[in-house]
Each structure stands twice: as C-alpha cells, then as structure tokens.
C-alpha positions as CSV (number, residue, x, y, z in Angstrom):
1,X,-10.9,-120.4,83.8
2,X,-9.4,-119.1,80.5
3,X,-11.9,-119.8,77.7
4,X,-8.3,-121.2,74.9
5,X,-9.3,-120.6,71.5
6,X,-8.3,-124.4,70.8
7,X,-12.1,-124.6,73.2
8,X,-14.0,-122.8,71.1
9,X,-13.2,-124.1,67.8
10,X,-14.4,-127.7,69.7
11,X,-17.1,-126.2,70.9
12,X,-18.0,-124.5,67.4
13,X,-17.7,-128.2,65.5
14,X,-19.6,-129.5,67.8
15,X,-22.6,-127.5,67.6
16,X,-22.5,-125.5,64.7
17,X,-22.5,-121.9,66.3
18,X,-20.6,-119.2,65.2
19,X,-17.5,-117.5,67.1
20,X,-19.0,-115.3,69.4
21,X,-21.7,-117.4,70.5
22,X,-19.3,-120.5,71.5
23,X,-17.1,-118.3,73.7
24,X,-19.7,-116.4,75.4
25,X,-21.4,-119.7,75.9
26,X,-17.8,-121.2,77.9
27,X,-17.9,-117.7,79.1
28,X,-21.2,-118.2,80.8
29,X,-20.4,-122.2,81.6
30,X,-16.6,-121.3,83.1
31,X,-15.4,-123.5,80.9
32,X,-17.9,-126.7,81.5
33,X,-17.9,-128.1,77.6
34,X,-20.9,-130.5,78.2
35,X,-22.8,-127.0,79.6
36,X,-21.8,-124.8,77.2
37,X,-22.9,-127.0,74.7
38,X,-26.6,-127.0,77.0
39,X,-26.7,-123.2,76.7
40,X,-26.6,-123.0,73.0
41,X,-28.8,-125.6,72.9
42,X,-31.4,-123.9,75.0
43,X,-30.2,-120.3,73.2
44,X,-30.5,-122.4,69.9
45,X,-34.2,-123.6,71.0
46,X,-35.4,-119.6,71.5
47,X,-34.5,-118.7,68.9
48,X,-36.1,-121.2,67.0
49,X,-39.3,-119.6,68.8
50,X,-38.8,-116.5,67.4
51,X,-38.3,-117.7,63.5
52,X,-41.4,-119.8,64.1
53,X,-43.4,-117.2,61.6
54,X,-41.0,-117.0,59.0
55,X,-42.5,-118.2,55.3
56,X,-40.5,-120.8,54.6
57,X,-40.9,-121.0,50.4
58,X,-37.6,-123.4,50.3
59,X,-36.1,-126.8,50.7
60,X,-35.8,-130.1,49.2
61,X,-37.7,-133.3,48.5
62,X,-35.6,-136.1,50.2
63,X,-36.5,-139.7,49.4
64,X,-35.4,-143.2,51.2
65,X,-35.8,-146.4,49.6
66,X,-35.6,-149.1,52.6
67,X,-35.8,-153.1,53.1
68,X,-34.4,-154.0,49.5
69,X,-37.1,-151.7,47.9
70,X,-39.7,-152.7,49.8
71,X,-40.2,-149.7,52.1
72,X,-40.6,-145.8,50.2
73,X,-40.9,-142.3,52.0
74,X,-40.4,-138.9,50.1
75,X,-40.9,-136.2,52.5
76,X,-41.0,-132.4,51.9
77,X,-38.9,-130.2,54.4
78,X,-38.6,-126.3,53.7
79,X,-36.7,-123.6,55.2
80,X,-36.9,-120.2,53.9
81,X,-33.5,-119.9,51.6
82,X,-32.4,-122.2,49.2
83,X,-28.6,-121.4,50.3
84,X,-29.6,-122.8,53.7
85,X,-31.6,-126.0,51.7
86,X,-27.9,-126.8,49.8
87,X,-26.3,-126.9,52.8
88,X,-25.1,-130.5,54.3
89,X,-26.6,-129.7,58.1
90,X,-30.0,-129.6,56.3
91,X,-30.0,-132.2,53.4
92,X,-29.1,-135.0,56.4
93,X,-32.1,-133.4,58.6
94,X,-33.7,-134.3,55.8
95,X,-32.7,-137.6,55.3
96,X,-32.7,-138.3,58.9
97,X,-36.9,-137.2,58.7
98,X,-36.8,-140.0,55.6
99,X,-35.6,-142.8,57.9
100,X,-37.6,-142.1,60.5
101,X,-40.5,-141.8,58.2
102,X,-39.8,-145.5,57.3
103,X,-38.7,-146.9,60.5
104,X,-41.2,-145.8,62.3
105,X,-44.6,-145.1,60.2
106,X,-45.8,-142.0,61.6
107,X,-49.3,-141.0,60.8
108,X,-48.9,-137.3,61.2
109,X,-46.5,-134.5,61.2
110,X,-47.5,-133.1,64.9
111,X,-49.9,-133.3,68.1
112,X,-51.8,-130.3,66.9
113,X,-53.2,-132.4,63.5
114,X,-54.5,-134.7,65.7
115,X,-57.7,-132.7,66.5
116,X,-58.6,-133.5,62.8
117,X,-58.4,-137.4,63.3
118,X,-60.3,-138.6,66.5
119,X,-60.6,-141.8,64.9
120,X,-56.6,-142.3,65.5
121,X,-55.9,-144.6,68.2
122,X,-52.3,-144.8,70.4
123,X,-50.2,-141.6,71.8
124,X,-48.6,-139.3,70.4
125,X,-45.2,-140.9,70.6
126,X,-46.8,-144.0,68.4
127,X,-48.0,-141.1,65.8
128,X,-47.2,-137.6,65.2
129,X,-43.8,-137.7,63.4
130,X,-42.5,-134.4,65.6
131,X,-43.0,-136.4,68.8
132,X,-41.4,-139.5,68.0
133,X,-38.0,-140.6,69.7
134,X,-35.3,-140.2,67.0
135,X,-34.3,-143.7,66.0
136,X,-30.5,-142.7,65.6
137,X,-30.5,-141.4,69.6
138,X,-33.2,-141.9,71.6
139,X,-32.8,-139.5,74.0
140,X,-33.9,-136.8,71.2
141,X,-36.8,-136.2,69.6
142,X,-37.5,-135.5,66.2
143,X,-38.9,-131.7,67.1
144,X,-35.1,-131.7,69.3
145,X,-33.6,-132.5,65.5
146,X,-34.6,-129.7,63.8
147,X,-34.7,-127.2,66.6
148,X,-30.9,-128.2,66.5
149,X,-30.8,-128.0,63.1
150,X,-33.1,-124.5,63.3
151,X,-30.2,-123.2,65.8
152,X,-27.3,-124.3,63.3
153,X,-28.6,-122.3,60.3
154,X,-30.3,-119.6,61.4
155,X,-33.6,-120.3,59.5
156,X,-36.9,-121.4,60.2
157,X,-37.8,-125.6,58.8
158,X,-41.0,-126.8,58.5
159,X,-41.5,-130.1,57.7
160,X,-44.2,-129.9,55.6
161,X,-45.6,-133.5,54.6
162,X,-44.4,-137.4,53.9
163,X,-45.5,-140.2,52.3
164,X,-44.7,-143.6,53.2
165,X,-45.4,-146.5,50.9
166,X,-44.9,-150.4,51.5
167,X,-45.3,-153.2,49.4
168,X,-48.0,-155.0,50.5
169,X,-50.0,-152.4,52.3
C-alpha cells in the first residue's frame, strides 16, 4: 500500500511523532492506522526505558481546585528542560495528574513506595497514583499517560510528589 503523505500528517497529529517515525511506522503496519499508531506506542514506551536515568531538574507545579473549593491538589511533575515544561502536551499531563489526584485520592506516587508503608491496606490500583486507571479513559493508566507523553517530547517526566487536601479531612 502507498504510505500518502495526507497518512502521515494524521498519523503525526495523532500521536505526536515526528515525520520519519510516522511513515516508517505505516511503513512497518502496510498502511493499518490503528497499528501504526500501536507501534509508536510500543517504540514510544522503549524509549521511555531508556531516558528513565535522565535528571530531570525541570517542570511545573500544577494545581486543581475541585468541588466548589472544597477539594485542593498541587502536584510537582519535572522533566529535564524547561522548553519541554512550557510546552502544552506537558502542562495538560500535568493537569490531567491534578485531576486524578483529586478524583481519585491516591496515597502514593508508585508500587515500589509501598515497601515503606506496610500499614497501607487495598491494591495497588486503590493506591499508588502510577497504577491507577486514568479517570478520562479507563483503558489507560496513569504510568500509560506519561510514557505517552514521555514518547511525545523526547524527555524523561517524573512525577515527583502531590498533595491533596479536603475540607473536612
């Protein structure tokens, strides 16, 4: 199948990847949009691997004020430039964390914190942010998010910590 330039550019607003990477993903999928988009996904994902030691020194604090005030979250979520921090792909990863942050009152940020905490009761799902189903499309998870959002910009994120506060509580 001819891989039509008009197919790449839907592929590339789609997913965020660049030129090359779109074609020789339709290349590779013979034209199959919904695979194509699977391979970069799965590209996207080893790659995030590899950045997975990069310092990340930059990033906003993103805050979500919920339930006429009476929900708060700020959370912290770096990456390691500040271009990639100013970019809109990564201030609504960050705003997407804040929602789920308030929707969903997650204790931690991943499994591997839980060592610290034996006195936490209910899986992992229930509380380590990073696990949890993403409230927008349940079919992803938040770890799915910014993996995405890892294979979009090039850059490592971390997030790093939250706070959630509710009146009452």
């Amino acid at each position: 199948m001819e891989i039509t330039t008009a197919m790449i550019k839907e592929l590339r607003e789609a997913s965020g990847a660049g030129v090359m990477d779109a074609k020789r993903a339709l290349e590779e999928a013979q034209g199959d949009m919904a695979q194509a988009k699977t391979i970069l996904r799965e590209k996207g994902v080893a790659a995030a691997a590899k950045r997975s030691d990069r310092e990340t020194s930059n990033g906003v604090i993103e805050s979500y004020i919920h339930a006429g005030g009476r929900i708060g979250v700020l959370v912290e979520v770096n990456c390691e430039t500040d271009f990639v921090a100013n970019t809109e792909d990564f201030r609504q990863l960050a705003r997407n964390i804040a929602m789920q942050v308030a929707a969903m009152n997650p204790q931690l940020i991943s499994a591997d914190e839980r060592a610290g905490n034996p006195q936490l009761e209910g899986s992992d799902e229930e509380l380590c942010l990073l696990s949890q189903p993403f409230i927008r499309d349940g079919s992803r998870t938040i770890q799915t998010l910014v993996s995405d959002t890892v294979a979009k910009t090039g850059e490592n994120i971390r997030i790093r910590r939250f706070v959630r506060f509710e009146l009452g509580r």
